[in-house]
VMD Tcl script that draws the C-alpha trace (Angstrom):
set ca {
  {-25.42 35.08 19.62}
  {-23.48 33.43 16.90}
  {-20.11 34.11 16.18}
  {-16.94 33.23 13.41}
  {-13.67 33.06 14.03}
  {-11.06 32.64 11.66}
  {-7.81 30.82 12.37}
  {-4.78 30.84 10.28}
  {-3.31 27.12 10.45}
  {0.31 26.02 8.85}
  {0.06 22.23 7.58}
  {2.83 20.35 7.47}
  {2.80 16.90 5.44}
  {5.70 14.59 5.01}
  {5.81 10.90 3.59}
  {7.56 8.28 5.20}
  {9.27 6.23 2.72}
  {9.11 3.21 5.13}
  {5.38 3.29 5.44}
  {4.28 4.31 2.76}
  {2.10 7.12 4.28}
  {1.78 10.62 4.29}
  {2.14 12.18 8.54}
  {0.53 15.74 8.40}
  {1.16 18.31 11.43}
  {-1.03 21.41 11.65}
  {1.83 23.04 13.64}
  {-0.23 25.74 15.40}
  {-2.41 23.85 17.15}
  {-0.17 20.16 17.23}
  {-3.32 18.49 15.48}
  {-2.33 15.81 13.20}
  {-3.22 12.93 11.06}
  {-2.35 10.60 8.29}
  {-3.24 9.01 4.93}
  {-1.79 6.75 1.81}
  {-2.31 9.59 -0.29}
  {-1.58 13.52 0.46}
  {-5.18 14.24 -0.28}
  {-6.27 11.06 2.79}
  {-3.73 12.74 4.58}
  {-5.11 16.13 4.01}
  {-8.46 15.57 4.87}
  {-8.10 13.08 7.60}
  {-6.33 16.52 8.74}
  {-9.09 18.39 8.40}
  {-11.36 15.71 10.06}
  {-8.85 15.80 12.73}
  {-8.79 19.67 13.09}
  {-12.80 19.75 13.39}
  {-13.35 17.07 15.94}
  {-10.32 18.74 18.09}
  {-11.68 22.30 17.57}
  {-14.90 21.60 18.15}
  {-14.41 19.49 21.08}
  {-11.86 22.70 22.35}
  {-14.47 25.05 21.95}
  {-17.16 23.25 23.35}
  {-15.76 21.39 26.72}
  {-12.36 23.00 26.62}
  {-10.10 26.46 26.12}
  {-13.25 28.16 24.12}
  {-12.31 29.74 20.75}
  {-8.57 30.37 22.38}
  {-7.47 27.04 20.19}
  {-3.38 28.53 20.32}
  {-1.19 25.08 21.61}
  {1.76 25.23 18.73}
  {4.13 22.52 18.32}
  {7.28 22.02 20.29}
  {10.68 22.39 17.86}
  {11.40 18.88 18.52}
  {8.07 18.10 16.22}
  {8.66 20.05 13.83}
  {11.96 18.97 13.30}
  {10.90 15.69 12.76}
  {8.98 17.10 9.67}
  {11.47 19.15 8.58}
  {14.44 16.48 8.64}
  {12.12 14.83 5.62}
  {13.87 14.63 2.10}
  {14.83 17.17 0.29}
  {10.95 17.41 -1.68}
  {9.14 17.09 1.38}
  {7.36 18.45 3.83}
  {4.75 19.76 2.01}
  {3.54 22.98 3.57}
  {0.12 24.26 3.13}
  {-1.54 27.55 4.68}
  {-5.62 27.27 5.52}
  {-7.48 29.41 7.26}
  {-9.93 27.40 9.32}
  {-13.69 28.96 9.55}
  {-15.65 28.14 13.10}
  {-19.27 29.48 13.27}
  {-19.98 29.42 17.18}
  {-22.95 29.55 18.70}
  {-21.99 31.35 22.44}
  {-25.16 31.39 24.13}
  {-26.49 29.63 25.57}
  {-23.50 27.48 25.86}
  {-20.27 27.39 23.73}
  {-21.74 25.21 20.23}
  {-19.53 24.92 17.11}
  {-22.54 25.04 14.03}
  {-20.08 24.81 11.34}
  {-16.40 24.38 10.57}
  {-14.64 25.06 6.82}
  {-11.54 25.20 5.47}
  {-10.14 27.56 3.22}
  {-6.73 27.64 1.17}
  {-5.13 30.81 2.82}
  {-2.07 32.49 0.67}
  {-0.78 34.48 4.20}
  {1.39 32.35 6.04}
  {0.20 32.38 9.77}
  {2.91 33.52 11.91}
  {1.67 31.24 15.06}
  {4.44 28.16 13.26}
  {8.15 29.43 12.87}
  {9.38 27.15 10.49}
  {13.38 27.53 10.35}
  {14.35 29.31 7.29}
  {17.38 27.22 4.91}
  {20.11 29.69 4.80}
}
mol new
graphics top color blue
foreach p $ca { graphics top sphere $p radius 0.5 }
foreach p [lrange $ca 0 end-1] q [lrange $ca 1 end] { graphics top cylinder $p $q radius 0.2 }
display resetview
């Protein structure tokens, strides 16, 4: 039987002057990458994501991917200049096969405009 679930992911990106490089967090799931530009970053991201969901699904937790990031890494991104992080909102797509054993057959990502509420990000007051 083949089935899709859909899982709301926050991503948060933040460049590091002293590097040079753009650190991305997607904070429900602590999955995380980098890249020289925000679009490297973004889809080494999403190349990270896959690999980790797949392999999750597959040998792991099954489609129960929840493991959100402690408050101590998401300060990190937060304590960023005053024009970064970056937040994003995707929704990513897993077709999975479940019998006869768990297989991922396909994994998308889709720019999502509802903000998942598995990353509290501390509001500015």
């Amino acid at each position: 039987m083949v089935t899709k679930y859909a899982v709301p992911l926050t991503i948060l990106f933040s460049y590091d002057e002293e590097t040079k490089r753009w650190a991305s967090l997607a904070c429900e799931i602590t999955v995380g990458s980098d890249g020289e530009t925000l679009d490297e970053a973004r889809e080494m991201t999403k190349d990270a994501v896959s690999l980790w969901a797949s392999f999750e699904i597959e040998e792991g937790s099954g489609p129960d991917l929840a493991r959100p990031a402690s408050a101590e890494l998401l300060g990190r991104f937060l304590e960023a200049p005053s024009e970064y992080p970056r937040v994003e909102y995707h929704t990513l797509l897993l077709t999975v096969e479940t019998e006869p054993k768990l297989t991922v057959l396909s994994v998308e990502f889709l720019p999502s405009v509802v903000k998942p509420i598995g990353c509290q990000l501390p509001v500015a007051t």
